[in-house]
N, C-alpha and C positions, 0 to 999 in steps of 0.2 A: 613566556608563552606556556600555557597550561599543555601537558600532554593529554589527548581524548582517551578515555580510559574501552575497552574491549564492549563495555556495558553500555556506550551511548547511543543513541538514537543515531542511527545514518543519514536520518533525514535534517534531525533540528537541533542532535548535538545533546538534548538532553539525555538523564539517565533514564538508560531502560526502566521500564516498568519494574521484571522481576528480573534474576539471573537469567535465568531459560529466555528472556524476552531478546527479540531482537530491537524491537521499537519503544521508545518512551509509552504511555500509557494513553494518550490518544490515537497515537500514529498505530499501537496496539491494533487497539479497539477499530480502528478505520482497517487496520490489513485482514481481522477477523470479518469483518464485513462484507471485503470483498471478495474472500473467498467463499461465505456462506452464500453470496449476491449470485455467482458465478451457473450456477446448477440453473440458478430461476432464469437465467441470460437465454444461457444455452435453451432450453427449454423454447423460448417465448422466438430467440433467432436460428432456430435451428441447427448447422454448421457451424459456428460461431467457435473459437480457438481461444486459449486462452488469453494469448499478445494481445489478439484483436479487441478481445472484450477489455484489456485492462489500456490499451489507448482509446475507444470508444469512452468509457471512463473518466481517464487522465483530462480527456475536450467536455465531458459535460458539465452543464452548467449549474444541474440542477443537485451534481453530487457537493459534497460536502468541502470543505478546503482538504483538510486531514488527507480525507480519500482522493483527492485528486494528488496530492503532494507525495501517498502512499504508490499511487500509480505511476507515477512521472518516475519518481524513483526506480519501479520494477522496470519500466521500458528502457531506463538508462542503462540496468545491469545488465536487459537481454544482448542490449548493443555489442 
């Protein structure tokens, strides 16, 4: 059994993108999304928190796999 090296993805196991990365290079690119997403949320729902916004997210249908896989992951850490 291979040990997971500091560099892998938490989500799917692959290697991070870059060293500084936390995520493989999709999973990347979908956490940068969802924090640039975040401002327009807030904006558009007013009161809107960050949790909230990233399990509102995690259930849509219309988001992406990546970024729902990136979300489900954050609400797992918040636990």
């Amino acid at each position: 059994m291979s040990k997971k090296s500091s560099t892998d993805c938490p989500i799917c196991g692959f290697e991070a993108a870059t060293s500084e990365d936390m995520y493989c290079a999709p999973h990347e690119k979908a956490s940068a999304n969802i924090r640039s997403a975040f401002s327009v949320w807030k904006l558009a729902y007013g009161n809107l928190t960050y949790p909230r916004f990233i399990e509102k997210l995690s259930k849509l249908p219309q988001a992406g796999t990546r970024t729902r896989e990136v979300a489900k992951f954050l609400l797992r850490q918040e636990r």
